[in-house]
N, C-alpha and C positions, 0 to 999 in steps of 0.2 A: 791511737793514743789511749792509752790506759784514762780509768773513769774515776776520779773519787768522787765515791759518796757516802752519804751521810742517812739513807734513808734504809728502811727495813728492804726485808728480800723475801719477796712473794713467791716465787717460784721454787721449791726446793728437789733436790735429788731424792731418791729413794732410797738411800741411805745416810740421809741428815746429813749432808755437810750443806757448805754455802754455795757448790758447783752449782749454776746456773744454766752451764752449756751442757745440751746433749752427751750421756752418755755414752760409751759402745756400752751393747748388750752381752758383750764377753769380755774379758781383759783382767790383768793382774793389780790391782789396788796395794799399796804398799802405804804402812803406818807406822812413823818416823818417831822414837819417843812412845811407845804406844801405852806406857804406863801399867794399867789389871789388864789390858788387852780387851775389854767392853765393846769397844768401837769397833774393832775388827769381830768379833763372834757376834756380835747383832748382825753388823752387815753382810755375813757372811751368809745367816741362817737368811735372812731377809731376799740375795741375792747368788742362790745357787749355780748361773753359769757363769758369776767370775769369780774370781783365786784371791784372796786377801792375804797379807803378811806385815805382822803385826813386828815391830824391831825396836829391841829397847836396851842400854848399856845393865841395866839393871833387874833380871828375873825372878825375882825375888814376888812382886805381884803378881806374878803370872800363875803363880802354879797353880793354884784350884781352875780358870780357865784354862790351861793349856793342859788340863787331863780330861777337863770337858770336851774339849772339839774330838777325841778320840773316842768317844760314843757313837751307836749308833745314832743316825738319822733323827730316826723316830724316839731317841731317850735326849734329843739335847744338842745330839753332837753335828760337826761341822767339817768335812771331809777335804771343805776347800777353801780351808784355812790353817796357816802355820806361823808359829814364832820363832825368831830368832833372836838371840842376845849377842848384842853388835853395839860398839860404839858410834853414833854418826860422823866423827871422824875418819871411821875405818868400816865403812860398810864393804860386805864382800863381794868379791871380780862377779860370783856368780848373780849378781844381780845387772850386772850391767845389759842397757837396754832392757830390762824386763818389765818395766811398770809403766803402765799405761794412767795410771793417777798416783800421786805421790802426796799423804796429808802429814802436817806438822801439826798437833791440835794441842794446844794450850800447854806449849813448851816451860820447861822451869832450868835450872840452873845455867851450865855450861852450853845445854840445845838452847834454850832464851837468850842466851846472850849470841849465840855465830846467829840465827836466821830475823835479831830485832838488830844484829850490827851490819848486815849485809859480809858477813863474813866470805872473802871469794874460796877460800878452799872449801868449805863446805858447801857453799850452792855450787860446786865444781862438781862435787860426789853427787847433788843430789842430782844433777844435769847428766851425769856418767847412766845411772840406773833407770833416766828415763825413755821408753819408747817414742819415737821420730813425733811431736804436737800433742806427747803426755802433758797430762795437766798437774798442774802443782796449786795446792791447798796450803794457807799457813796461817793458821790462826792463833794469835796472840792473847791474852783477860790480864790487862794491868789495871791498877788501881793504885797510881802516883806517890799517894799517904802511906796507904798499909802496907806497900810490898816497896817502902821508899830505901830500908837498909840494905836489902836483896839487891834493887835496883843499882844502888850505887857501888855494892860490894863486884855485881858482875861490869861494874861498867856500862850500863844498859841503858840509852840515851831516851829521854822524853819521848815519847812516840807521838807529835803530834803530824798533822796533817803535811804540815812543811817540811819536816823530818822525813815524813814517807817520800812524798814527794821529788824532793831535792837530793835525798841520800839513799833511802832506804830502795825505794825502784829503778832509780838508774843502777844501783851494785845488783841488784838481780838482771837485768839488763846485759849488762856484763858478763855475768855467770851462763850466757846464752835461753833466759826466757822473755819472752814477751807476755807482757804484765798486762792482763785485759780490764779488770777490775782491782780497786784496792779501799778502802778509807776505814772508819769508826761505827762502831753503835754499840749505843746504850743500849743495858740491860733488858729495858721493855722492847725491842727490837733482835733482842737475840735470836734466831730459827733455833728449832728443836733439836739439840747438835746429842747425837749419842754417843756421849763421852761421860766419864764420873765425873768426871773435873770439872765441865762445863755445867752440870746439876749445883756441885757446889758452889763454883763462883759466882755463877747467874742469881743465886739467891743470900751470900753472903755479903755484896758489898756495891757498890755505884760505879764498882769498874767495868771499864770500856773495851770492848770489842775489837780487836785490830785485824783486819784479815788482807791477804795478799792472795789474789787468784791469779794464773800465769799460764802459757805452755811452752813445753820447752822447743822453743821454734827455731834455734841455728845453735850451731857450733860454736859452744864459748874460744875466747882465745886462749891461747896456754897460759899454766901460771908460769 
């Protein structure tokens, strides 16, 4: 049974997310939304035998890193790491099966609304591109007051514990993962997450932490 909690997370991965569980020491990493692409060229420099890919509808952020990783080694660059500009409605055939960890990290518009509504066609796609007990990363930074127009403009339902609970984990459930961990924390609880977004939310506002960790452990049913 999936754990909610509420308390900080001591244990961190070696490339800042909230993964708890053993990594493999090889494997393709895949970044859903990836925004300047930050989080994939740290993790990538950080962690040379696995493959990261960075995936965002929008590449417009990417360009000064995505000329960076085409350096050498030793000036910067990052050889095993690639971006793509893809919408996560329409991610492409050739990724299916290929990610062995799948992260969401502090999703905004039309991506915040499918992965805080338990949207099933898109945890369908994300399910499609995972390898056989990949693991899936999804972390949310609301903050109820300041982001309350957005919130209501996308449809974006209270995220509280019950929400998760009662709606939000059973539709991934559905979507074919098993949800090992999921709950809340506050800002003084955040881990050191290598994201720009997460720099700036953590220190602009009292909003909460939402995360959902899963793997994708059977075969969704068809839509």
């Amino acid at each position: 049974m999936a754990e909610a909690r509420n308390n900080s997370i001591d244990e961190r991965s070696t490339n800042s997310s909230l993964l708890t569980d053993a990594h493999p020491q090889r494997g393709v990493i895949v970044d859903i939304g990836t925004g300047d692409g930050h989080f994939v060229y740290t993790a990538a420099r950080q962690n040379p035998d696995k493959f990261y890919i960075g995936i965002d509808a929008n590449p417009s952020a990417l360009e000064k890193i995505s000329e960076k990783i085409y350096r050498k080694p030793k000036k910067g660059g990052a050889p095993n790491a690639l971006f793509i500009q893809a919408a996560v409605e329409d991610l492409p055939s050739e990724l299916d099966g290929v990610a062995d960890e799948v992260h969401v990290h502090f999703p905004w518009g039309s991506l915040l609304q499918v992965v805080a509504s338990g949207n099933q066609g898109i945890l369908h796609g994300l399910h499609r591109i995972c390898s056989e007990d990949a693991l899936l990363e999804v972390i949310i930074g609301s903050d109820p007051d300041r982001d309350r127009s957005e919130l209501e403009r996308l449809a974006v339902p209270l995220l509280t514990k019950d929400y998760l609970a009662n709606v939000l984990i059973p539709a991934y459930t559905s979507a074919g993962f098993q949800v090992t961990e999921y709950g809340l924390l506050q800002p003084s609880e955040w881990p050191p997450l290598q994201t720009s977004w997460a720099k700036r939310l953590k220190g602009g506002s009292d909003r909460a932490l939402v995360f959902v960790i899963a793997r994708a452990a059977k075969t969704p049913a068809a839509l």
